[in-house]
N, CA, C and O atoms as a GROMACS GRO file, in nm:
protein
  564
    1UNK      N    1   0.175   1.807   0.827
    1UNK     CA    2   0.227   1.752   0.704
    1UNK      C    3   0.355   1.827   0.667
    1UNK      O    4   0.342   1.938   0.615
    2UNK      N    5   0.461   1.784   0.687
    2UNK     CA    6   0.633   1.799   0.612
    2UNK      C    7   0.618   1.838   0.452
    2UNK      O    8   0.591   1.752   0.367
    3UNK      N    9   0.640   1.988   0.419
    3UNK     CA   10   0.676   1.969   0.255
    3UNK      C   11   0.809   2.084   0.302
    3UNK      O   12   0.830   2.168   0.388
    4UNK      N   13   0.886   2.017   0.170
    4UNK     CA   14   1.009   2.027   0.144
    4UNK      C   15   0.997   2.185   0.002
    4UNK      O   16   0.902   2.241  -0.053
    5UNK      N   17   1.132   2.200  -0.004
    5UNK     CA   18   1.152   2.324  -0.091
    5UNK      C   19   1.092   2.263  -0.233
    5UNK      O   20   1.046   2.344  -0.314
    6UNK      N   21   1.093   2.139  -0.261
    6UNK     CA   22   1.074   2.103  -0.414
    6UNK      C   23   0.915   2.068  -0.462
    6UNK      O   24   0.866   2.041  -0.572
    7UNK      N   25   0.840   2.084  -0.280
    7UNK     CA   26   0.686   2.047  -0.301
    7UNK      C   27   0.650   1.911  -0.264
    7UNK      O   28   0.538   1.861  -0.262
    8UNK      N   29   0.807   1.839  -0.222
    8UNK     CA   30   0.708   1.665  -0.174
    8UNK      C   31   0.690   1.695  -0.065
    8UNK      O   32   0.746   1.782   0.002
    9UNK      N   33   0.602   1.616  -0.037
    9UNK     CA   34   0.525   1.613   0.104
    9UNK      C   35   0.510   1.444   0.094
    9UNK      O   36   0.478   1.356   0.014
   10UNK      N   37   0.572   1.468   0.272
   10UNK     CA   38   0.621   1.313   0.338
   10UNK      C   39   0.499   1.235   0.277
   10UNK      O   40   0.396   1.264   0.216
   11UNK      N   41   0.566   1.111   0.328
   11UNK     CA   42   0.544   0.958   0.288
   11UNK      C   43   0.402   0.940   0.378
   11UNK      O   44   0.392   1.002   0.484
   12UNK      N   45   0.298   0.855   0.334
   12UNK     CA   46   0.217   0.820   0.426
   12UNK      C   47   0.274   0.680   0.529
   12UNK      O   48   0.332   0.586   0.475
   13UNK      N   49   0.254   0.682   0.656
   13UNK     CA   50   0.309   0.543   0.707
   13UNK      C   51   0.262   0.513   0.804
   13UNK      O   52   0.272   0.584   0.904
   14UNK      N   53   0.181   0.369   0.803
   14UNK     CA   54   0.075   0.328   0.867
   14UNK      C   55   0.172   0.215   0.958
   14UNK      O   56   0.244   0.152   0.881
   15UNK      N   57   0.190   0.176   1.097
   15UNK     CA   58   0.253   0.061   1.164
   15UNK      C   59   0.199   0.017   1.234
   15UNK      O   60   0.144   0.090   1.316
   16UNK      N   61   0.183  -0.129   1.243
   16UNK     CA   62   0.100  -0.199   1.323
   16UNK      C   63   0.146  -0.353   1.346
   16UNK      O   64   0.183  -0.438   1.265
   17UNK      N   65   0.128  -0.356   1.501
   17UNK     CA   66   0.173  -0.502   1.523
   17UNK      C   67   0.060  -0.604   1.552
   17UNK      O   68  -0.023  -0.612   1.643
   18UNK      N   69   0.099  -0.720   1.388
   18UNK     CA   70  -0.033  -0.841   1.440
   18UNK      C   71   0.018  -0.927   1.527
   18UNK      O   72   0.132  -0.961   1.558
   19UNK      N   73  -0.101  -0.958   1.564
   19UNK     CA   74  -0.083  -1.125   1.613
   19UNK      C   75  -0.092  -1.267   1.547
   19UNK      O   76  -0.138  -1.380   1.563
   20UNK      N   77  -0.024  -1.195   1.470
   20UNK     CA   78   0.007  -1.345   1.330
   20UNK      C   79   0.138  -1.418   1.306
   20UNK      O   80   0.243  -1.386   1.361
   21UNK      N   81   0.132  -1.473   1.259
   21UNK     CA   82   0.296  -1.507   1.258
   21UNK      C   83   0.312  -1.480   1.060
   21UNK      O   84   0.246  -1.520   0.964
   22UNK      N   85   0.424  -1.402   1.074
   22UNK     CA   86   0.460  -1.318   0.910
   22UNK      C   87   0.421  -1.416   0.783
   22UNK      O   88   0.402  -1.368   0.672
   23UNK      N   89   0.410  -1.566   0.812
   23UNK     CA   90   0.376  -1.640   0.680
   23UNK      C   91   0.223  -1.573   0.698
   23UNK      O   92   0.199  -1.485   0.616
   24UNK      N   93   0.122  -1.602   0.790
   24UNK     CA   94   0.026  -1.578   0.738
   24UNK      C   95  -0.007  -1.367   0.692
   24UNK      O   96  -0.081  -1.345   0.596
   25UNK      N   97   0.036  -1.281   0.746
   25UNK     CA   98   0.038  -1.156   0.711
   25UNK      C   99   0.118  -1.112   0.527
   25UNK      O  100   0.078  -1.024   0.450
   26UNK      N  101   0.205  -1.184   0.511
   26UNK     CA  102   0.210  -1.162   0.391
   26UNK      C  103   0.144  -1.256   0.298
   26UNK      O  104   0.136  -1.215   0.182
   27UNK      N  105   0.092  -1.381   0.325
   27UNK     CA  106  -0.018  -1.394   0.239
   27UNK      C  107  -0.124  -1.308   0.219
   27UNK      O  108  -0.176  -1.302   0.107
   28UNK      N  109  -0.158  -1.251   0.296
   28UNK     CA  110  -0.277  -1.114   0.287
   28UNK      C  111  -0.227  -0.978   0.211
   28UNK      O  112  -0.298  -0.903   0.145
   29UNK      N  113  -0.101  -0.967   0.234
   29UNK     CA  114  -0.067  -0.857   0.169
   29UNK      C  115   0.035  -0.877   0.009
   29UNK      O  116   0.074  -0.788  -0.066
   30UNK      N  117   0.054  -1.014  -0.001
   30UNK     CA  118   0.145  -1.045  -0.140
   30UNK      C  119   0.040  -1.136  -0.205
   30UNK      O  120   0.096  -1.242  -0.233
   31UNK      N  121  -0.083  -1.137  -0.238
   31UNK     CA  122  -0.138  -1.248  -0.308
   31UNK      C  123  -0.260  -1.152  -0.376
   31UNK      O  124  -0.282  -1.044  -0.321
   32UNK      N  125  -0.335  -1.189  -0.487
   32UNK     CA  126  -0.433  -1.110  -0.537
   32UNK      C  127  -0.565  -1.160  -0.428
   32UNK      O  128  -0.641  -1.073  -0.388
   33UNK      N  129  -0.580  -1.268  -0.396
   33UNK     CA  130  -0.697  -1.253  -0.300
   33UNK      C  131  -0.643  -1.203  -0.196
   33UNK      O  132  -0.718  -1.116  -0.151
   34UNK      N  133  -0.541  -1.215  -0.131
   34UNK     CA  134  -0.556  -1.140  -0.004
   34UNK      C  135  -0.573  -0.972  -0.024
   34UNK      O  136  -0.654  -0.911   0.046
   35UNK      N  137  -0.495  -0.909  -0.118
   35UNK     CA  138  -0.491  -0.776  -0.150
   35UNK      C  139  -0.610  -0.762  -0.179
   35UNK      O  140  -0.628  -0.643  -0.151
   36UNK      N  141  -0.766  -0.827  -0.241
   36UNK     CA  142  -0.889  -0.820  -0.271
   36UNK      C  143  -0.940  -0.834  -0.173
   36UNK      O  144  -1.050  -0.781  -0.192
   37UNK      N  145  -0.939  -0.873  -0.067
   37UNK     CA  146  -0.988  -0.885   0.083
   37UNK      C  147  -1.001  -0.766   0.158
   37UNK      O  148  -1.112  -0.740   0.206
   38UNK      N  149  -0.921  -0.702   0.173
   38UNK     CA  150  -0.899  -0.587   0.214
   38UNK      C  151  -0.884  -0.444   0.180
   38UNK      O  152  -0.934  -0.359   0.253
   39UNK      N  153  -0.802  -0.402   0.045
   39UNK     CA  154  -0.797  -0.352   0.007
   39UNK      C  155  -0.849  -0.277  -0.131
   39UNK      O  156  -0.898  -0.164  -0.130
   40UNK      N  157  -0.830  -0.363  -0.257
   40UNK     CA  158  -0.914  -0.326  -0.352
   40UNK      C  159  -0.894  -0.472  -0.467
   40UNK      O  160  -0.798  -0.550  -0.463
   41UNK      N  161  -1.044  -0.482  -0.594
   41UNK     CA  162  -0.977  -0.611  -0.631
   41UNK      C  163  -0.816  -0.554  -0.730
   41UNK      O  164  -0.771  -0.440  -0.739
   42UNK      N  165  -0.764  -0.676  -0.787
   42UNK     CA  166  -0.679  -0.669  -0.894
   42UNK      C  167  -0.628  -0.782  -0.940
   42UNK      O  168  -0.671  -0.896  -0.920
   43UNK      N  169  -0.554  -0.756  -0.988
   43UNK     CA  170  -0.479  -0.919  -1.087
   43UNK      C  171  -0.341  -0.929  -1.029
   43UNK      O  172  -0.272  -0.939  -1.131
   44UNK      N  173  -0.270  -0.931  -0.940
   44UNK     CA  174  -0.166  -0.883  -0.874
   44UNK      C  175  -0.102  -1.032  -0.887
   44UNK      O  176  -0.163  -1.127  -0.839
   45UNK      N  177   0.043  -1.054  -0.965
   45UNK     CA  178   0.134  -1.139  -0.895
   45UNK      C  179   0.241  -1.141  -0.858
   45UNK      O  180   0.311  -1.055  -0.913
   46UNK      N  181   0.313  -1.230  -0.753
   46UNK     CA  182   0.412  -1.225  -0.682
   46UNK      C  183   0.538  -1.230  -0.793
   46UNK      O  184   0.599  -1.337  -0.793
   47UNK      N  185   0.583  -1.132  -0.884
   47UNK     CA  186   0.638  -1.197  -0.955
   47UNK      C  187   0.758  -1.022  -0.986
   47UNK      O  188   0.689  -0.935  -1.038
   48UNK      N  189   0.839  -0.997  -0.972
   48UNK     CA  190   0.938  -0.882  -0.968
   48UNK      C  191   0.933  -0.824  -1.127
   48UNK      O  192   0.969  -0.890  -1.224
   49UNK      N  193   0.899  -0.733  -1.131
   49UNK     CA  194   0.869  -0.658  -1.284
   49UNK      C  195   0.688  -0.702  -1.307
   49UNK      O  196   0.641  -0.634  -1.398
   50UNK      N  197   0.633  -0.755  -1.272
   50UNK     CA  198   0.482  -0.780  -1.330
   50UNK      C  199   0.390  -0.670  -1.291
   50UNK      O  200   0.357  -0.609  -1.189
   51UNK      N  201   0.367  -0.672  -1.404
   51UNK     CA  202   0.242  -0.532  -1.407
   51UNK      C  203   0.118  -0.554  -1.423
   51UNK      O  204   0.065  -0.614  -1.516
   52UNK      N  205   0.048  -0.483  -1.289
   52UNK     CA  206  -0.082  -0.570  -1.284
   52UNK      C  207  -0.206  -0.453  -1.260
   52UNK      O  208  -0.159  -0.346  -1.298
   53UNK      N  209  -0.345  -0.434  -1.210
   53UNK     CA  210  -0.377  -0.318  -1.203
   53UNK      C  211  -0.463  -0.341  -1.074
   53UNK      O  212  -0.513  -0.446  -1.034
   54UNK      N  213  -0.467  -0.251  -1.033
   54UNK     CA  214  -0.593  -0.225  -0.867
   54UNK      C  215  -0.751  -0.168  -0.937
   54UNK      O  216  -0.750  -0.076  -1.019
   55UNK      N  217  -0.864  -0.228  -0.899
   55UNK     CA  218  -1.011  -0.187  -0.994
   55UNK      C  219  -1.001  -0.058  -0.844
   55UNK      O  220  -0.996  -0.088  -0.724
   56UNK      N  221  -1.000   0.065  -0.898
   56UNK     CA  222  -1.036   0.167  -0.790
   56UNK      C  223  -1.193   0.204  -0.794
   56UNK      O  224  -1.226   0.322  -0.782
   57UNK      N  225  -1.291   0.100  -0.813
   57UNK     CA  226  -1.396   0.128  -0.850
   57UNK      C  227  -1.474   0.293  -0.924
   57UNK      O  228  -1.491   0.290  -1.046
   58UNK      N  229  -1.494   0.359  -0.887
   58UNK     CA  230  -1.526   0.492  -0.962
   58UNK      C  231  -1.454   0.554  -1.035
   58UNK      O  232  -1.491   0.627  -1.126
   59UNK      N  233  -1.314   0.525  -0.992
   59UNK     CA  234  -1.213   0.554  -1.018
   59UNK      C  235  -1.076   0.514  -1.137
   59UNK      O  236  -0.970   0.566  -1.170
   60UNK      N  237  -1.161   0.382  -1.175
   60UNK     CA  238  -1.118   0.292  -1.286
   60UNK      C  239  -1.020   0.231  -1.235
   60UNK      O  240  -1.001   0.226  -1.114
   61UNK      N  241  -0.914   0.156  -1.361
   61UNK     CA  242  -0.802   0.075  -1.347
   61UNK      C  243  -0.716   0.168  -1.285
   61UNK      O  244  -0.734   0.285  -1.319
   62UNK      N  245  -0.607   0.142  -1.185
   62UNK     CA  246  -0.499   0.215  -1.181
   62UNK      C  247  -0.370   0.122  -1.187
   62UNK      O  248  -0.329   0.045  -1.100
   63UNK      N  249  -0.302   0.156  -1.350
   63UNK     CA  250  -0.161   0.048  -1.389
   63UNK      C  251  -0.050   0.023  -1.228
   63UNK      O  252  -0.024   0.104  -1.138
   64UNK      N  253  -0.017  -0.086  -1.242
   64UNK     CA  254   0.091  -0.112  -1.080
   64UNK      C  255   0.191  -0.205  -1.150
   64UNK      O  256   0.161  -0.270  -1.249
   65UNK      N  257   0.328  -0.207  -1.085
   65UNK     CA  258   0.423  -0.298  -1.148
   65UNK      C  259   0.523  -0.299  -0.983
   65UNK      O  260   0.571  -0.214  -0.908
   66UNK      N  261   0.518  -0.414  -0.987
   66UNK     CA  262   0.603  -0.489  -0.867
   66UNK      C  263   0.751  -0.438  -0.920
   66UNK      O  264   0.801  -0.460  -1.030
   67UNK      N  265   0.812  -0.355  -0.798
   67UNK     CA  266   0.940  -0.378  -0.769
   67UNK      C  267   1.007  -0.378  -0.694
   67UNK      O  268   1.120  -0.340  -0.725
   68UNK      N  269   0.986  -0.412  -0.571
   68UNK     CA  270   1.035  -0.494  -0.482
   68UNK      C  271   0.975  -0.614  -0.434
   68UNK      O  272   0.863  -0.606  -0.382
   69UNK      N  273   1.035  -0.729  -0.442
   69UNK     CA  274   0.975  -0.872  -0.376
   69UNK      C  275   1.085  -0.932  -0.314
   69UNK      O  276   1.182  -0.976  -0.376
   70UNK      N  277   1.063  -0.936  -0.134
   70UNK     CA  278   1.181  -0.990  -0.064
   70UNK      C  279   1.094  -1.066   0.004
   70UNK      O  280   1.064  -1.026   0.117
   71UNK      N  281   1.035  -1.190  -0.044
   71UNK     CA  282   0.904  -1.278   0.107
   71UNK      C  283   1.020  -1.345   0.201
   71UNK      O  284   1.133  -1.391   0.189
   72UNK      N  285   0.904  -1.316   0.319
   72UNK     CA  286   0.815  -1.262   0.376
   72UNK      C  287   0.848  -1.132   0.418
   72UNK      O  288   0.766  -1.089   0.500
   73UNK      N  289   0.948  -1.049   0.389
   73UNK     CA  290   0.988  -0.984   0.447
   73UNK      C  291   0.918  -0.772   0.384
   73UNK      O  292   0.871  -0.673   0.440
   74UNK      N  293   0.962  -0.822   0.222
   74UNK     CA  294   0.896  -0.699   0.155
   74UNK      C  295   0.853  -0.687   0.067
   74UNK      O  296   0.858  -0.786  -0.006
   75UNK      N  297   0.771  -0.540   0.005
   75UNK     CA  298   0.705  -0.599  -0.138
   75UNK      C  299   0.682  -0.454  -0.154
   75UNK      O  300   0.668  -0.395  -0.048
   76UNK      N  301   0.673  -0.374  -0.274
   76UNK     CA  302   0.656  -0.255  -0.315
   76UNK      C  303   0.653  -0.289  -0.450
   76UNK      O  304   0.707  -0.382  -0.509
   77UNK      N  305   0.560  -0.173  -0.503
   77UNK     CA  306   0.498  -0.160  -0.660
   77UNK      C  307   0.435  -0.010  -0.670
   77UNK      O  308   0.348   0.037  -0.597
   78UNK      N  309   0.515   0.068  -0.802
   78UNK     CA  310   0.418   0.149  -0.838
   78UNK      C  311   0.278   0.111  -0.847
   78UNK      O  312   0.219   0.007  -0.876
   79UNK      N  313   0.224   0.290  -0.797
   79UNK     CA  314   0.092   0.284  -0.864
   79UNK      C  315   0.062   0.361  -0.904
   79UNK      O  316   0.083   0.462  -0.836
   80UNK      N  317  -0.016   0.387  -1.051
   80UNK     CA  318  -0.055   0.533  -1.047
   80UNK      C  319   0.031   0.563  -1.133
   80UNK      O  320   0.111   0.474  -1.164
   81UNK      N  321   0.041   0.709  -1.205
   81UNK     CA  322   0.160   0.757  -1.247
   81UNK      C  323   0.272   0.795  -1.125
   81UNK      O  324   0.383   0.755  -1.158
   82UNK      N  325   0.270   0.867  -0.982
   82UNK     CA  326   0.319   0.942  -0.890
   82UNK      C  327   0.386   0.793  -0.781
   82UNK      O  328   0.505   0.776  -0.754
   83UNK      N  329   0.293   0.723  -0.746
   83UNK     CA  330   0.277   0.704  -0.642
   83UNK      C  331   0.344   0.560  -0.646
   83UNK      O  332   0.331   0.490  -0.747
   84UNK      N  333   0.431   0.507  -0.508
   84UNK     CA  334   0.449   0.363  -0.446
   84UNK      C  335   0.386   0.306  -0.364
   84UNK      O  336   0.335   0.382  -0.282
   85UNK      N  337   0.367   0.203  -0.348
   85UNK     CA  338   0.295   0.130  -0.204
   85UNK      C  339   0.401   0.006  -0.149
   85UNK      O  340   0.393  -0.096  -0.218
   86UNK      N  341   0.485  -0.002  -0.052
   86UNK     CA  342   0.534  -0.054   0.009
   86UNK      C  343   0.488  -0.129   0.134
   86UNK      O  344   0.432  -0.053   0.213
   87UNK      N  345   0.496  -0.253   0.174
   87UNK     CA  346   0.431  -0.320   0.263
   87UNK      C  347   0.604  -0.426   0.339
   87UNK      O  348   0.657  -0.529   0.300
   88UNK      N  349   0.628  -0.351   0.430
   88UNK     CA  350   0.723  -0.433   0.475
   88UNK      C  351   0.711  -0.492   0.654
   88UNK      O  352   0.658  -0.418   0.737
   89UNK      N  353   0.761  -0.612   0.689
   89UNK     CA  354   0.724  -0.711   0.763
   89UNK      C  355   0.851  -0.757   0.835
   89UNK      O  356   0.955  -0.797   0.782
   90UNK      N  357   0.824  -0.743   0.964
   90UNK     CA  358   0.948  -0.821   1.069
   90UNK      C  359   0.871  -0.896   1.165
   90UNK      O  360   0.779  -0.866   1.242
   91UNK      N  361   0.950  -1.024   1.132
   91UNK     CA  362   0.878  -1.105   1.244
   91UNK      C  363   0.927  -1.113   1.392
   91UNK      O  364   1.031  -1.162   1.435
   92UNK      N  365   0.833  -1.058   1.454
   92UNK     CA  366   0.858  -1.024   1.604
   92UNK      C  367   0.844  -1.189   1.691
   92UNK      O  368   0.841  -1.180   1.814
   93UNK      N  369   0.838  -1.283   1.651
   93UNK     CA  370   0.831  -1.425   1.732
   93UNK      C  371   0.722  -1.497   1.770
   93UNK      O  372   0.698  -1.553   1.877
   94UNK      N  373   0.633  -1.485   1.627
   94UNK     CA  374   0.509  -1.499   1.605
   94UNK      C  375   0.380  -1.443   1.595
   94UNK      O  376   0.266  -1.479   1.564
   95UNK      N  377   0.459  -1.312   1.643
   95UNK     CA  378   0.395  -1.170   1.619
   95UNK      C  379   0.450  -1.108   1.460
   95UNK      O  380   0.544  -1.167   1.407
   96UNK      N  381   0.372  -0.963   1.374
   96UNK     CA  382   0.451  -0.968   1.279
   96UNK      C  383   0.437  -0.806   1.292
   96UNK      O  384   0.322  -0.763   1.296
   97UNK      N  385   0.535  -0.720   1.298
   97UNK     CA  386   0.491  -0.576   1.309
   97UNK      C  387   0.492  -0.516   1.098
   97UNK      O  388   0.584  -0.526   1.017
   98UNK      N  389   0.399  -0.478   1.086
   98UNK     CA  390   0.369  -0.437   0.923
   98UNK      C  391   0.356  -0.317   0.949
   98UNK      O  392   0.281  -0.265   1.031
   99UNK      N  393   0.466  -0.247   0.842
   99UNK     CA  394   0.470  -0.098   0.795
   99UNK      C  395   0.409  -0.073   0.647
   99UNK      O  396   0.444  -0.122   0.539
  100UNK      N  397   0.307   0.018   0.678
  100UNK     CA  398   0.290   0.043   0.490
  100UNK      C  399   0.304   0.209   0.509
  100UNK      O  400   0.268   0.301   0.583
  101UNK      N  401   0.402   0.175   0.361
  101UNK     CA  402   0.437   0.331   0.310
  101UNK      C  403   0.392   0.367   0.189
  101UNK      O  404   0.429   0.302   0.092
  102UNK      N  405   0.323   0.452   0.177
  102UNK     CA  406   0.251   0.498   0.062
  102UNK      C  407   0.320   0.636   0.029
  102UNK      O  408   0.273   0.741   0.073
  103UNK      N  409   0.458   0.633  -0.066
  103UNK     CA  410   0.476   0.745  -0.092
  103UNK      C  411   0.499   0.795  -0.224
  103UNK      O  412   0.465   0.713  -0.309
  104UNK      N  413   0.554   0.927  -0.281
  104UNK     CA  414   0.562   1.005  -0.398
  104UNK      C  415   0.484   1.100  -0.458
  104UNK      O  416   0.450   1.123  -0.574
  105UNK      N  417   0.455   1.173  -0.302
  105UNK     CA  418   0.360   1.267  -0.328
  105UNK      C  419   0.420   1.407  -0.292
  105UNK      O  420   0.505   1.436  -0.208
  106UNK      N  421   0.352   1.486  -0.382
  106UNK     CA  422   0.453   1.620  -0.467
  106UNK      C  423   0.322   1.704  -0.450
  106UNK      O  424   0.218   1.670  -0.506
  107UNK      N  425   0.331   1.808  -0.375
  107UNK     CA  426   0.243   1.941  -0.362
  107UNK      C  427   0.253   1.998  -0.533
  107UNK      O  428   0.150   2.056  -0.569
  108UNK      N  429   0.313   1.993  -0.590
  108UNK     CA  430   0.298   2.033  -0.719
  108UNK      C  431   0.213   1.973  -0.827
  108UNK      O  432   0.201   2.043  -0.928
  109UNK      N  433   0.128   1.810  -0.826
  109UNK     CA  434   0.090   1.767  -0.905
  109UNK      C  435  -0.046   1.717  -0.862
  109UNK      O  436  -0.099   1.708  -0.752
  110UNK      N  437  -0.094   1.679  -1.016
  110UNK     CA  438  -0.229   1.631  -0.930
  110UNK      C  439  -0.226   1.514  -1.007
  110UNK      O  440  -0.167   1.488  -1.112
  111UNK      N  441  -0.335   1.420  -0.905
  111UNK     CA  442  -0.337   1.268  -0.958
  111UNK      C  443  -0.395   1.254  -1.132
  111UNK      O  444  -0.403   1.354  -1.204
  112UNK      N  445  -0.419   1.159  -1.165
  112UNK     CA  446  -0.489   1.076  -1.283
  112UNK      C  447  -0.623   1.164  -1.302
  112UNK      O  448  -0.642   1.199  -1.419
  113UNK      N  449  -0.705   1.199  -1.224
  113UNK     CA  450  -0.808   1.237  -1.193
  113UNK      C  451  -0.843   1.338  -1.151
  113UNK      O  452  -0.945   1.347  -1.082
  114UNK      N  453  -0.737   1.482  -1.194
  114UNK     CA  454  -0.735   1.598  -1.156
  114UNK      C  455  -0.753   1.640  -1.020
  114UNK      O  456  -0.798   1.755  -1.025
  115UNK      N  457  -0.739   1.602  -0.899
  115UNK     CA  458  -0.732   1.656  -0.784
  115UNK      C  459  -0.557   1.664  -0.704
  115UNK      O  460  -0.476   1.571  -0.704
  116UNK      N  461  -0.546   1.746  -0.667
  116UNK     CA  462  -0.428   1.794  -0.611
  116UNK      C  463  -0.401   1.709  -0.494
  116UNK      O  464  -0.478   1.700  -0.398
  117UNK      N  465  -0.246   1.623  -0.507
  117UNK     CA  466  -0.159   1.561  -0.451
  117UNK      C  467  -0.210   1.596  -0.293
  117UNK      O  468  -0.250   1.523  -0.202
  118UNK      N  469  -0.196   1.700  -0.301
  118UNK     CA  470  -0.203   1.755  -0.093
  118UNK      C  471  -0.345   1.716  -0.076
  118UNK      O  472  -0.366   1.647   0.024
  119UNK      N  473  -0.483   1.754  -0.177
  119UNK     CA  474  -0.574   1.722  -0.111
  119UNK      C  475  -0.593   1.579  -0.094
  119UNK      O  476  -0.623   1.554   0.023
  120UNK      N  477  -0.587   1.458  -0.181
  120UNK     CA  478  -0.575   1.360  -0.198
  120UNK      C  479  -0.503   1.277  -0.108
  120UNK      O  480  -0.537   1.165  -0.072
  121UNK      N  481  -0.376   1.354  -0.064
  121UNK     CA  482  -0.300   1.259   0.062
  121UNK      C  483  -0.360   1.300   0.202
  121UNK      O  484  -0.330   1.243   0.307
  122UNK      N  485  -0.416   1.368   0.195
  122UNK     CA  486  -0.501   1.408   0.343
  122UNK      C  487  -0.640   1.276   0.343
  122UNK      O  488  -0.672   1.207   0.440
  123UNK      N  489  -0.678   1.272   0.259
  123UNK     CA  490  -0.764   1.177   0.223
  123UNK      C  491  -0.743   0.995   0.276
  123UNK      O  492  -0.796   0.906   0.342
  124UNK      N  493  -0.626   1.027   0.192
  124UNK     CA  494  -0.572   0.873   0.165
  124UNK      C  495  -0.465   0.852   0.337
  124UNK      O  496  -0.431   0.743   0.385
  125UNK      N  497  -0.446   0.937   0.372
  125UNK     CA  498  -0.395   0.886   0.510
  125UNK      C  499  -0.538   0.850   0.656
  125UNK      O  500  -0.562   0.751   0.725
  126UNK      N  501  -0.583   0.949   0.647
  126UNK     CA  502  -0.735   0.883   0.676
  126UNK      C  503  -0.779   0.720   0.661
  126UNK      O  504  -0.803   0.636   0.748
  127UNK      N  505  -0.778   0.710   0.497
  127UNK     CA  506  -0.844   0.573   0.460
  127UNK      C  507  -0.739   0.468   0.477
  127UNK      O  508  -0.797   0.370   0.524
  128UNK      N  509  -0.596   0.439   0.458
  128UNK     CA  510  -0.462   0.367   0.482
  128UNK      C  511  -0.513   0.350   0.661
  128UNK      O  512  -0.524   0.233   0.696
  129UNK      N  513  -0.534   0.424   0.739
  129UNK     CA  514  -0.573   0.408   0.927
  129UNK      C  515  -0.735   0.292   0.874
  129UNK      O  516  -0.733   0.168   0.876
  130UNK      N  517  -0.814   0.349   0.847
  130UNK     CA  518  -0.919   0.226   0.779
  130UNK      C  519  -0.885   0.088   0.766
  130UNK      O  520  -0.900  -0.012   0.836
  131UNK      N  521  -0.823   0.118   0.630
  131UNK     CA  522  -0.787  -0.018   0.554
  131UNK      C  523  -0.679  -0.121   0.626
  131UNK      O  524  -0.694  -0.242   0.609
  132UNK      N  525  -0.536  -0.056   0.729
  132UNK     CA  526  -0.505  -0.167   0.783
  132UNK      C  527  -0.580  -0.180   0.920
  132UNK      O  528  -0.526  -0.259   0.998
  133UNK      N  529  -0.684  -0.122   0.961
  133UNK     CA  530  -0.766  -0.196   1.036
  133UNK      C  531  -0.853  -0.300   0.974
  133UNK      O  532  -0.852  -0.400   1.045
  134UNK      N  533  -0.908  -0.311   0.895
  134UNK     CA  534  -0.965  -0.418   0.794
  134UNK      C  535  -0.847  -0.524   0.752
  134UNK      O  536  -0.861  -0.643   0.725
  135UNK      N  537  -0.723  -0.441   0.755
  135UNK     CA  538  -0.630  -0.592   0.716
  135UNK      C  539  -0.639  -0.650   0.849
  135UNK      O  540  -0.660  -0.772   0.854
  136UNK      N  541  -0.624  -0.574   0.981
  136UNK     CA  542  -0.552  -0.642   1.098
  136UNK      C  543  -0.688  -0.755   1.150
  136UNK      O  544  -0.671  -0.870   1.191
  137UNK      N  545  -0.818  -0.685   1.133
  137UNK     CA  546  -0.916  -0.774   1.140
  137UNK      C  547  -0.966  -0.895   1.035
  137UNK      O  548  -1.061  -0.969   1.059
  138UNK      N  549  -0.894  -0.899   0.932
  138UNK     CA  550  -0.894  -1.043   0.862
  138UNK      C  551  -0.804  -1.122   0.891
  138UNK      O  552  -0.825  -1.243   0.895
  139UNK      N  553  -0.705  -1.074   0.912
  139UNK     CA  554  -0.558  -1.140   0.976
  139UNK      C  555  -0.535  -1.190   1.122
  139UNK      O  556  -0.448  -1.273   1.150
  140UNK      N  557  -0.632  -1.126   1.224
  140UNK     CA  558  -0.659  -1.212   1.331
  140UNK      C  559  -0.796  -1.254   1.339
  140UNK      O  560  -0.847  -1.260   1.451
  141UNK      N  561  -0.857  -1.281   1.248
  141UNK     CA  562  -1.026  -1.332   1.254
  141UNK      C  563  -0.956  -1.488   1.300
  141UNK      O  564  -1.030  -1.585   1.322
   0.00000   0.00000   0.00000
């Protein structure tokens, strides 16, 4: 793990190439059911500035606001107080290679929920290897 003089510590970044063609991969990753499929539920819409929330089950609501929407191509939204989630998409020729970047994490802070940034991203890079295996297996079911 990369930390810098100011305490961030790199981006999480998960890459993977489906065998989908990019309309159907960003329906899974830009829509509230597809993001409930895989990942966690929420009220999520495709809509640039809309603020919506992820149910982190034990964990409660966590507030999110879209700001980036480029379909099919990209999509990023805070989450959290700290944190972004970026999901970006090139279509390889009916193939679609998907990068997710989960970053804004700072050795200096701790989440919503009192646990420290470093332990938490050790965690969450673990479960991001999980979860887009669960995307890649709904997406070529």
């Amino acid at each position: 793990m990369q930390e810098n003089q100011q305490g961030t510590l790199s981006d999480i970044r998960k890459q993977l190439v489906f065998d989908a063609p990019i309309e159907k991969v960003w329906k899974a990753v830009a829509t509230s059911d597809g993001i409930a499929a895989w990942f966690m539920p929420n009220n999520f819409q495709p809509i640039l500035g809309y603020e919506f929330v992820l149910n982190a089950g034990n964990f409660g609501d966590s507030p999110c606001k879209v700001t980036v929407l480029e379909p099919p191509h990209r999509l990023s939204f805070t989450w959290g107080k700290d944190w972004t989630l970026s999901f970006e998409l090139k279509d390889l020729d009916g193939k679609t290679e998907f990068t997710l970047i989960h970053s804004g994490w700072d050795a200096d802070k701790v989440t919503e929920f009192g646990e420290s940034h470093v332990v938490i991203r050790g965690r969450m890079d673990a479960g991001w290897g999980q979860l887009v295996e669960k995307l890649r297996n709904q997406i070529e079911a």
